[in-house]
mmCIF entry with sequence, helices, sheets and N, C-alpha, C, O atoms, coordinates in Angstrom:
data_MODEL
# 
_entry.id   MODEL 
# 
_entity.id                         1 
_entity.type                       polymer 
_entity.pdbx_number_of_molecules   1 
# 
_entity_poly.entity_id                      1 
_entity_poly.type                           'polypeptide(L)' 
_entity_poly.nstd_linkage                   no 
_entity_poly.nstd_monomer                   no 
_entity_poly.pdbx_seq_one_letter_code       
;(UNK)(UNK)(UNK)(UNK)(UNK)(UNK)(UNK)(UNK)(UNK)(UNK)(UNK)(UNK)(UNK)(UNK)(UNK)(UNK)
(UNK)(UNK)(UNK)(UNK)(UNK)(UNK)(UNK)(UNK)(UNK)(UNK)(UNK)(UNK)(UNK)(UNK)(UNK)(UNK)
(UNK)(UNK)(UNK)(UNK)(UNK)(UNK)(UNK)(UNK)
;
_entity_poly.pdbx_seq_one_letter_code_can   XXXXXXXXXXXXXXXXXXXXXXXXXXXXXXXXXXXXXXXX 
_entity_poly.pdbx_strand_id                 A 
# 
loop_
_entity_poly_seq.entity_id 
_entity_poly_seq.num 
_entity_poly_seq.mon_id 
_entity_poly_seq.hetero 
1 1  UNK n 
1 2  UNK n 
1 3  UNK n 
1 4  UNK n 
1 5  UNK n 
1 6  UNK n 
1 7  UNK n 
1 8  UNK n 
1 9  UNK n 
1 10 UNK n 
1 11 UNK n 
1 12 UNK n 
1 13 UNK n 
1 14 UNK n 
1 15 UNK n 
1 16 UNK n 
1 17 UNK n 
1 18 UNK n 
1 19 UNK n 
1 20 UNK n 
1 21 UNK n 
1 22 UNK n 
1 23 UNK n 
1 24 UNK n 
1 25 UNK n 
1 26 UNK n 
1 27 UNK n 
1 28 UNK n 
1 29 UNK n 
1 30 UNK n 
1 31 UNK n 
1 32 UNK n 
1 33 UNK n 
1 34 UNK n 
1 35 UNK n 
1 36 UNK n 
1 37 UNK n 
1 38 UNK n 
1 39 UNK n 
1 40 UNK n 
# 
_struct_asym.id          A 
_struct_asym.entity_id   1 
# 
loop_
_struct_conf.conf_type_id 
_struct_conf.id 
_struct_conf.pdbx_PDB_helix_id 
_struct_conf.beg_label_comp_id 
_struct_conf.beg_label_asym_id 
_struct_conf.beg_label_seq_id 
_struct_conf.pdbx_beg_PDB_ins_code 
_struct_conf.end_label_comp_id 
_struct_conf.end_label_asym_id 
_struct_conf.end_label_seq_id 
_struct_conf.pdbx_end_PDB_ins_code 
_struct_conf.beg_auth_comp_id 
_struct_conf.beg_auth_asym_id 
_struct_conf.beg_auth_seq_id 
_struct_conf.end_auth_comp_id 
_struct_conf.end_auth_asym_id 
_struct_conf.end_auth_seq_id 
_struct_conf.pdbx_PDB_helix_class 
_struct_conf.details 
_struct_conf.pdbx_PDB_helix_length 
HELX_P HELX_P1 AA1 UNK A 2  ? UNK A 27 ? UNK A 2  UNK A 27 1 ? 26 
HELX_P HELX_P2 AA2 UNK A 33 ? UNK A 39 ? UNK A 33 UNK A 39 1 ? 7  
# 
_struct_conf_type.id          HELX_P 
_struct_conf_type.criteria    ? 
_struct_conf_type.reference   ? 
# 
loop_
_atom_site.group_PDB 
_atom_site.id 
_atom_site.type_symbol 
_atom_site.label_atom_id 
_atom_site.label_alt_id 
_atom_site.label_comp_id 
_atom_site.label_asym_id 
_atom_site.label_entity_id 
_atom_site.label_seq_id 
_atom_site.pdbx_PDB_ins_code 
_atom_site.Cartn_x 
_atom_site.Cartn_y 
_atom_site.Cartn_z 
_atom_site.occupancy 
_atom_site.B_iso_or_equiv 
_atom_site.pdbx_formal_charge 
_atom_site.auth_seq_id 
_atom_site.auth_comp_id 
_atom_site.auth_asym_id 
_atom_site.auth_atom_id 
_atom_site.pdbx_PDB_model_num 
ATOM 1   N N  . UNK A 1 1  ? -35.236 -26.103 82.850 1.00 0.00 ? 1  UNK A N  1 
ATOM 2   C CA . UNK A 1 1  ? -34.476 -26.020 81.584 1.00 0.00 ? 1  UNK A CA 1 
ATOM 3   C C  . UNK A 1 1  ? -35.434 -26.139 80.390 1.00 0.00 ? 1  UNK A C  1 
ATOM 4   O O  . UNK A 1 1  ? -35.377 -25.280 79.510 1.00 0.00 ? 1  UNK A O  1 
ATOM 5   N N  . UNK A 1 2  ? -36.133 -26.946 80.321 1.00 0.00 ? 2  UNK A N  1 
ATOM 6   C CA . UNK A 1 2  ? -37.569 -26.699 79.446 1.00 0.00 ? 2  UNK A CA 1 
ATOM 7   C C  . UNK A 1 2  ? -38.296 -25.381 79.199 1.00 0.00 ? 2  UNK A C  1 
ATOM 8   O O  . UNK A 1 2  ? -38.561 -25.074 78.037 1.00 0.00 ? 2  UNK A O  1 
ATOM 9   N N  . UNK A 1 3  ? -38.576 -24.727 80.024 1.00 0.00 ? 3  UNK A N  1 
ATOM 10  C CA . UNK A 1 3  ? -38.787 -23.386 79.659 1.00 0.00 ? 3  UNK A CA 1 
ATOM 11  C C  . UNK A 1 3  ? -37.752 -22.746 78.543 1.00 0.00 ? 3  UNK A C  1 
ATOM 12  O O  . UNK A 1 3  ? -38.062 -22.514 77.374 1.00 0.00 ? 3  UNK A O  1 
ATOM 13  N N  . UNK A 1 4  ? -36.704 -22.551 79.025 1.00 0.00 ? 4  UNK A N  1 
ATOM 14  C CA . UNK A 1 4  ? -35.619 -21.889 78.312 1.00 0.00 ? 4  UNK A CA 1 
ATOM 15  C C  . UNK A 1 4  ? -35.592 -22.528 77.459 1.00 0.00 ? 4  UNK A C  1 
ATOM 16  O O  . UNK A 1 4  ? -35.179 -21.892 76.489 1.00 0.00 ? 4  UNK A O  1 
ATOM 17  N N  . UNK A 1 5  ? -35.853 -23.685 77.190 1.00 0.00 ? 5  UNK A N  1 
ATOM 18  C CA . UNK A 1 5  ? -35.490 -24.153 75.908 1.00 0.00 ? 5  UNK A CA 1 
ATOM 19  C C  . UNK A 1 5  ? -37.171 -23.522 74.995 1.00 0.00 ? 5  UNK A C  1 
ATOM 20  O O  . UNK A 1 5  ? -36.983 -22.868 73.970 1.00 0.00 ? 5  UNK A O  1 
ATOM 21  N N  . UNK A 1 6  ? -38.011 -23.662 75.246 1.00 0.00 ? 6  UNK A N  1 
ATOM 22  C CA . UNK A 1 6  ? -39.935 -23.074 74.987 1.00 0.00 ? 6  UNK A CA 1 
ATOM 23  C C  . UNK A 1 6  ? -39.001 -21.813 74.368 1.00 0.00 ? 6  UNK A C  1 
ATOM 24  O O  . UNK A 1 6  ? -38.581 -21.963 73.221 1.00 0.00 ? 6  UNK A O  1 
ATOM 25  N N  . UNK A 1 7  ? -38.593 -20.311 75.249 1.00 0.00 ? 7  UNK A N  1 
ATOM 26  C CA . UNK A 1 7  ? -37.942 -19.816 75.080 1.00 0.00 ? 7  UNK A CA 1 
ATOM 27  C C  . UNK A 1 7  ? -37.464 -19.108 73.692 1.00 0.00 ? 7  UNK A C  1 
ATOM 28  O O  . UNK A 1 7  ? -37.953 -18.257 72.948 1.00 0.00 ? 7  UNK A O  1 
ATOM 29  N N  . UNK A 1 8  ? -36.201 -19.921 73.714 1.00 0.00 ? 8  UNK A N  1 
ATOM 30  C CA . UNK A 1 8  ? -35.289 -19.588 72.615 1.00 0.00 ? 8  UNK A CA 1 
ATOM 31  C C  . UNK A 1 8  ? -36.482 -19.875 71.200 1.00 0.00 ? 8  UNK A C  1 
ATOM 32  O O  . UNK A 1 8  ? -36.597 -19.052 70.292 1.00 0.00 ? 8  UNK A O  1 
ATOM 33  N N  . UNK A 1 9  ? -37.440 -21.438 71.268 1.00 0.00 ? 9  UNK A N  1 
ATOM 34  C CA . UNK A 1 9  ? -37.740 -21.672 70.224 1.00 0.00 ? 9  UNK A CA 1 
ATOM 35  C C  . UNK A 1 9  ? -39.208 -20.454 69.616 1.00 0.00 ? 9  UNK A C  1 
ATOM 36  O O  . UNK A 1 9  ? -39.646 -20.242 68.485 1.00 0.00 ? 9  UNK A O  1 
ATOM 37  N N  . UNK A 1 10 ? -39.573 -19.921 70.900 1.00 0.00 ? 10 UNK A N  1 
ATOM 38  C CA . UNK A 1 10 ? -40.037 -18.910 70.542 1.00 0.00 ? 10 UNK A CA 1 
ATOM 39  C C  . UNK A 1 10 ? -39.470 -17.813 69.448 1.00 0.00 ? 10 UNK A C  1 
ATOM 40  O O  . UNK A 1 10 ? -39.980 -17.491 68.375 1.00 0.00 ? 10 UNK A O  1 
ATOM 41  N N  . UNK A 1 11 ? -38.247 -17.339 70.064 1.00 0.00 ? 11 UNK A N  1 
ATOM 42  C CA . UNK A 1 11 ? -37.258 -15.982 69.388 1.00 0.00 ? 11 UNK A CA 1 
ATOM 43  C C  . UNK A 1 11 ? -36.971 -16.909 68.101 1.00 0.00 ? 11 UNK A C  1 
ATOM 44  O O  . UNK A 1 11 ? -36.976 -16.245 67.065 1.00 0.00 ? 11 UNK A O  1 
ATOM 45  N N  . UNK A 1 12 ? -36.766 -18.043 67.948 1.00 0.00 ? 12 UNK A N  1 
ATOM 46  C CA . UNK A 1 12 ? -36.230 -18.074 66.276 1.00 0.00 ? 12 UNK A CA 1 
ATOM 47  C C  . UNK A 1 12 ? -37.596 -17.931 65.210 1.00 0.00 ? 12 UNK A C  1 
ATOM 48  O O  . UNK A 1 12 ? -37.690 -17.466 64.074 1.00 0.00 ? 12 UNK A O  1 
ATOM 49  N N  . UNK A 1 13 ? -38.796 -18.683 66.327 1.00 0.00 ? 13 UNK A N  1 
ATOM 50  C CA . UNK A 1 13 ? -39.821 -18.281 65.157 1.00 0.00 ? 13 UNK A CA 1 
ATOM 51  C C  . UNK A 1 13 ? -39.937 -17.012 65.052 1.00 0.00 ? 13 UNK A C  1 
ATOM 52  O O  . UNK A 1 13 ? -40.829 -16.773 64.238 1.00 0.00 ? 13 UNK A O  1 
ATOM 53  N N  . UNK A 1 14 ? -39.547 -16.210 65.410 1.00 0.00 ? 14 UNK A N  1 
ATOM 54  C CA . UNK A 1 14 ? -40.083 -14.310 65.702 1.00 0.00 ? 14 UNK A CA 1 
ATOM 55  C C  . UNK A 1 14 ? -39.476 -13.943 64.475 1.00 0.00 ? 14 UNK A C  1 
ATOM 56  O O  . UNK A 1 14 ? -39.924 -13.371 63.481 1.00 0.00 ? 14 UNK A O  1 
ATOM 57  N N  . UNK A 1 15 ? -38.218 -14.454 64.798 1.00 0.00 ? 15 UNK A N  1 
ATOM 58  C CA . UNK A 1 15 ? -36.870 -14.185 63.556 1.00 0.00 ? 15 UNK A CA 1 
ATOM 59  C C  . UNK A 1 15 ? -37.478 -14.540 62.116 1.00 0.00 ? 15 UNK A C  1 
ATOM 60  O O  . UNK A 1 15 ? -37.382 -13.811 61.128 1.00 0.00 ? 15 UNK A O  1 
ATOM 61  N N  . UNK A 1 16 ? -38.085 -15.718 62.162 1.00 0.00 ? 16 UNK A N  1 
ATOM 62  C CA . UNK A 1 16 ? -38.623 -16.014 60.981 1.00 0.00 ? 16 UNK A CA 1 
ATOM 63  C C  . UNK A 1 16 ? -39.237 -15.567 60.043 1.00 0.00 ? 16 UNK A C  1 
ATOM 64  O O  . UNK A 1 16 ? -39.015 -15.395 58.844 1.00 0.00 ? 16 UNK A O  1 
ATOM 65  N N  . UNK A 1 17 ? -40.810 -15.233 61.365 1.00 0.00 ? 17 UNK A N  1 
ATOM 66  C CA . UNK A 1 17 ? -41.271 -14.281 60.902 1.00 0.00 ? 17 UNK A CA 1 
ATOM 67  C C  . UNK A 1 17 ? -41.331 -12.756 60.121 1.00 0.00 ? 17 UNK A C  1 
ATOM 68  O O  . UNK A 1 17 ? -42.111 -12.059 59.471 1.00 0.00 ? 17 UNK A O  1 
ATOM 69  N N  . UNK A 1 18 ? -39.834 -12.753 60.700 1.00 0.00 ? 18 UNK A N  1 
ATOM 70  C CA . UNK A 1 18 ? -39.584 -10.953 60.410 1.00 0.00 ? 18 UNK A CA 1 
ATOM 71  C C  . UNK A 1 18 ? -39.017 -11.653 59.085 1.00 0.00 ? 18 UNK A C  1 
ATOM 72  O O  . UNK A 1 18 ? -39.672 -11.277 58.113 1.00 0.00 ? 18 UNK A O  1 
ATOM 73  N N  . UNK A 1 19 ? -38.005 -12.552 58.748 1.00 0.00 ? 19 UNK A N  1 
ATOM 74  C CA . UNK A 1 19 ? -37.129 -12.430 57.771 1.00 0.00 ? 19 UNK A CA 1 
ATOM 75  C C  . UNK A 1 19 ? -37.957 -13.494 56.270 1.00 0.00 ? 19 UNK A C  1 
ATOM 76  O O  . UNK A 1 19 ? -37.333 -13.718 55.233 1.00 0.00 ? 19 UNK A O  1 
ATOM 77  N N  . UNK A 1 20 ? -39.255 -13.943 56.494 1.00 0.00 ? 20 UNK A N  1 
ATOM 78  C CA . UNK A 1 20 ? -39.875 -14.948 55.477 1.00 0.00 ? 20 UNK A CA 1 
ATOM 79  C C  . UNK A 1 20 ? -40.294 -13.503 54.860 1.00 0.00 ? 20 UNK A C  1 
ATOM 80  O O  . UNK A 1 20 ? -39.722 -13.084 53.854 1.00 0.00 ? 20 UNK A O  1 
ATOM 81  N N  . UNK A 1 21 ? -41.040 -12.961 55.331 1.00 0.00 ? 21 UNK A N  1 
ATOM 82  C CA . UNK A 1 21 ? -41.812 -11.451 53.972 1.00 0.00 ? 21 UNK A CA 1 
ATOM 83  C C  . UNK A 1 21 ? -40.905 -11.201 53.596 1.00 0.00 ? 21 UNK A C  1 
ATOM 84  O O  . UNK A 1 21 ? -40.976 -10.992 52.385 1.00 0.00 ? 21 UNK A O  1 
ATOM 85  N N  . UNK A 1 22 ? -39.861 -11.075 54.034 1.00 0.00 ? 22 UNK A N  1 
ATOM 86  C CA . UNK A 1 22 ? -38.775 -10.065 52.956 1.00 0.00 ? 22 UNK A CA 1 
ATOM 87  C C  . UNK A 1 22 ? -37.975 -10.690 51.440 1.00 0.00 ? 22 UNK A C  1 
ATOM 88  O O  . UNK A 1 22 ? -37.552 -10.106 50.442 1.00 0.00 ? 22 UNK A O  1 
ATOM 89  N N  . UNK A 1 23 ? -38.015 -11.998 51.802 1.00 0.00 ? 23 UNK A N  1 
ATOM 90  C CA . UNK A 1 23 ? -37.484 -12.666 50.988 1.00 0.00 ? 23 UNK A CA 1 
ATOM 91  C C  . UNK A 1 23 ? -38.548 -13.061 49.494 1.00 0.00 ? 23 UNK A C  1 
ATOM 92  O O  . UNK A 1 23 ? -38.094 -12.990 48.352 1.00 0.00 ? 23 UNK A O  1 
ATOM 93  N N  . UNK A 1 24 ? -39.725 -13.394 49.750 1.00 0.00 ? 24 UNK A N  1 
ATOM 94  C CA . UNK A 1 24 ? -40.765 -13.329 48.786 1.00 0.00 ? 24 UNK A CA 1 
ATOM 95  C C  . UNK A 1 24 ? -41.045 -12.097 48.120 1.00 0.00 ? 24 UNK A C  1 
ATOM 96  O O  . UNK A 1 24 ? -41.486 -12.195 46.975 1.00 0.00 ? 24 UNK A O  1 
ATOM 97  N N  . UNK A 1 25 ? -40.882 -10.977 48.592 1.00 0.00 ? 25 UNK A N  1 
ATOM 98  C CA . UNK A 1 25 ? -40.951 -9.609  48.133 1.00 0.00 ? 25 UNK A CA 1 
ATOM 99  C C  . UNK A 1 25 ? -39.949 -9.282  46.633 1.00 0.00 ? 25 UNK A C  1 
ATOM 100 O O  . UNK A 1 25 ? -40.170 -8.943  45.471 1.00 0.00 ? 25 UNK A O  1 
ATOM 101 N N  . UNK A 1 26 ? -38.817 -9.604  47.443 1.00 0.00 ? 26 UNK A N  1 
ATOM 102 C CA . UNK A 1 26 ? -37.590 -9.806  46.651 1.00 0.00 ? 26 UNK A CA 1 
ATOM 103 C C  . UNK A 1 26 ? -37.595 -10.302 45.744 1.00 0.00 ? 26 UNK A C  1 
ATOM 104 O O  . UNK A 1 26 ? -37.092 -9.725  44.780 1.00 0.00 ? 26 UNK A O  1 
ATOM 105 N N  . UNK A 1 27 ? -38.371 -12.106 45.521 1.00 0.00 ? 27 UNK A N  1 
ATOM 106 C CA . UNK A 1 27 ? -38.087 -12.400 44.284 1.00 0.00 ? 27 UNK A CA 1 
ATOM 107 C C  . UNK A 1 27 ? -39.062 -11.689 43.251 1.00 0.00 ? 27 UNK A C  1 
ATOM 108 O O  . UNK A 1 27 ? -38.772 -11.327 42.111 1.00 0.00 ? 27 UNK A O  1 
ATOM 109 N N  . UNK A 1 28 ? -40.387 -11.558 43.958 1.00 0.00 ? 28 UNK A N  1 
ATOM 110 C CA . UNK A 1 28 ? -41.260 -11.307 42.900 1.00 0.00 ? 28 UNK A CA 1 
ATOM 111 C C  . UNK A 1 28 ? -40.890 -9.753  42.423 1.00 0.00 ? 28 UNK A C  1 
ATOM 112 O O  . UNK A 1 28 ? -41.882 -9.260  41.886 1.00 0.00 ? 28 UNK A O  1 
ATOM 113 N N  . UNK A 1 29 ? -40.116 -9.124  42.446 1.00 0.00 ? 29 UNK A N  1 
ATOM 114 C CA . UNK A 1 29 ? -39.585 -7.733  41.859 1.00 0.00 ? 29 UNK A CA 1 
ATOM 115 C C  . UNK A 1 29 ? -39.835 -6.771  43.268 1.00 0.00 ? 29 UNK A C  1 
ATOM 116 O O  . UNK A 1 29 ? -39.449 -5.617  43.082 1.00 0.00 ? 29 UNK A O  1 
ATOM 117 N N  . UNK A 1 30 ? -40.220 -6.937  44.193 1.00 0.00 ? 30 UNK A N  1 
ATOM 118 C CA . UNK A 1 30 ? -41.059 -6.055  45.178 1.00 0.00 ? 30 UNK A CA 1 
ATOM 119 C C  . UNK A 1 30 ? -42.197 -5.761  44.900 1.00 0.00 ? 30 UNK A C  1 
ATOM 120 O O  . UNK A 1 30 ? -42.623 -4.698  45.350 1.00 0.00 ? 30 UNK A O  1 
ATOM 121 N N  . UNK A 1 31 ? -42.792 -6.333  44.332 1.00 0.00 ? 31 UNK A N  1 
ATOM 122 C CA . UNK A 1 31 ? -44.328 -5.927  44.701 1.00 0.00 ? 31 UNK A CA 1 
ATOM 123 C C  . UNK A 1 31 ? -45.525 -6.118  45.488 1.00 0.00 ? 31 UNK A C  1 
ATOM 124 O O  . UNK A 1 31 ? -46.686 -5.715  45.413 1.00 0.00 ? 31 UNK A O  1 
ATOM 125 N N  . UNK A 1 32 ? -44.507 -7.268  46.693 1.00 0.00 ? 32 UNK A N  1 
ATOM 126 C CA . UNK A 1 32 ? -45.216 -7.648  47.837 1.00 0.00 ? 32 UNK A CA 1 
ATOM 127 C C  . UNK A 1 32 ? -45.158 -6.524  48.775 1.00 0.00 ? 32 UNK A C  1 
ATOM 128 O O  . UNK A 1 32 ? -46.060 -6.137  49.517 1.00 0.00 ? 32 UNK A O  1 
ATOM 129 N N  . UNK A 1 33 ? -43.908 -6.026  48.633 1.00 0.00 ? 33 UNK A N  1 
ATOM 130 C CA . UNK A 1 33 ? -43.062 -4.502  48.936 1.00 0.00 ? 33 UNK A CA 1 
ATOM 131 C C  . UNK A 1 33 ? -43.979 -3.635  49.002 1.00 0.00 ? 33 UNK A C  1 
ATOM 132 O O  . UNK A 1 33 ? -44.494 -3.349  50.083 1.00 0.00 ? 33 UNK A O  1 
ATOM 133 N N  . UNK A 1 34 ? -44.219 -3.259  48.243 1.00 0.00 ? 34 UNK A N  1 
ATOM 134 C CA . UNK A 1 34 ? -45.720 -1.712  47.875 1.00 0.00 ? 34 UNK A CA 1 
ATOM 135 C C  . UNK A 1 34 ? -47.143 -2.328  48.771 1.00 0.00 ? 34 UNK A C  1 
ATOM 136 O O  . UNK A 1 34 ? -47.963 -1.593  49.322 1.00 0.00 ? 34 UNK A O  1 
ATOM 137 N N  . UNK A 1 35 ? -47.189 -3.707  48.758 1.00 0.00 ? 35 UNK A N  1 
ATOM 138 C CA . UNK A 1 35 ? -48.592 -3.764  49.635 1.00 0.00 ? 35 UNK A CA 1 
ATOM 139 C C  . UNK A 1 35 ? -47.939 -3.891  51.231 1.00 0.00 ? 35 UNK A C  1 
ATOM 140 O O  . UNK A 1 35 ? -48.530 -3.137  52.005 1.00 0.00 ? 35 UNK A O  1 
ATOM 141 N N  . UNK A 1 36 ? -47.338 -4.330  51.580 1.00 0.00 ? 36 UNK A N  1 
ATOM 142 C CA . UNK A 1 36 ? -46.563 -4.126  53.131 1.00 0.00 ? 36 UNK A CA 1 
ATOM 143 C C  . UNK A 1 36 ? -46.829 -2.693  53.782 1.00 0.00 ? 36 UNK A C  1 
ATOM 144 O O  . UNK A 1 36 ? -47.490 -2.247  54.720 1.00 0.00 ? 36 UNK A O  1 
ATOM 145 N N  . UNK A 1 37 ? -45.764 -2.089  52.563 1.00 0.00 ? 37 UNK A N  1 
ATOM 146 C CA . UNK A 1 37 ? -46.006 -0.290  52.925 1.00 0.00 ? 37 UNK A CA 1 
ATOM 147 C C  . UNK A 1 37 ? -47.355 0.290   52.949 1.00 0.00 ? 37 UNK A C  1 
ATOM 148 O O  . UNK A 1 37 ? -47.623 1.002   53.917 1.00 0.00 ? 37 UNK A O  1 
ATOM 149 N N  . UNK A 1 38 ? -48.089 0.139   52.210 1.00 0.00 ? 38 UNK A N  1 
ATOM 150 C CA . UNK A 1 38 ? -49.276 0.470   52.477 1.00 0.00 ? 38 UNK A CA 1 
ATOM 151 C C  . UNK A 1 38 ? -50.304 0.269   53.882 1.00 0.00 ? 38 UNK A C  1 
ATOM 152 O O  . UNK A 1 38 ? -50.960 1.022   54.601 1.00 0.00 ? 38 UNK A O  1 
ATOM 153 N N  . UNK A 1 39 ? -50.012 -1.272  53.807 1.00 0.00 ? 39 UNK A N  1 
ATOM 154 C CA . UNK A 1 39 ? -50.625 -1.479  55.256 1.00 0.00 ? 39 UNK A CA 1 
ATOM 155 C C  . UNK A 1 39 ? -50.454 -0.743  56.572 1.00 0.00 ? 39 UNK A C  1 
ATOM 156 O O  . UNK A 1 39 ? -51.353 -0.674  57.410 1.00 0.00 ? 39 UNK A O  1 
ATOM 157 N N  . UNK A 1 40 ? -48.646 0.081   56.782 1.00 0.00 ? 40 UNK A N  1 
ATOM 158 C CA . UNK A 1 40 ? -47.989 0.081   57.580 1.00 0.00 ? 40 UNK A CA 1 
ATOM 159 C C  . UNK A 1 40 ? -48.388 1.672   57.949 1.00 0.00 ? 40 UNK A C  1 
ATOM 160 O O  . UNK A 1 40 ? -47.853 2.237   58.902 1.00 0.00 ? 40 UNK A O  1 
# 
């Protein structure tokens, strides 16, 4: 049961990850936005 629990706490940091850039982008007008795309 330890595993599964390793697991899940994996997938929420993933989640995090995906959803922390987007939110900083946002406030600053998007201009974190234009360097993302670029990289990509």
């Amino acid at each position: 049961m330890t595993q599964h629990k390793e697991e899940i706490k994996e997938e929420t940091k993933k989640e995090e990850v995906k959803v922390e850039p987007i939110h900083p982008s946002e406030q600053r007008g998007g201009k974190k936005k234009g360097l993302l795309d670029t990289c990509k």
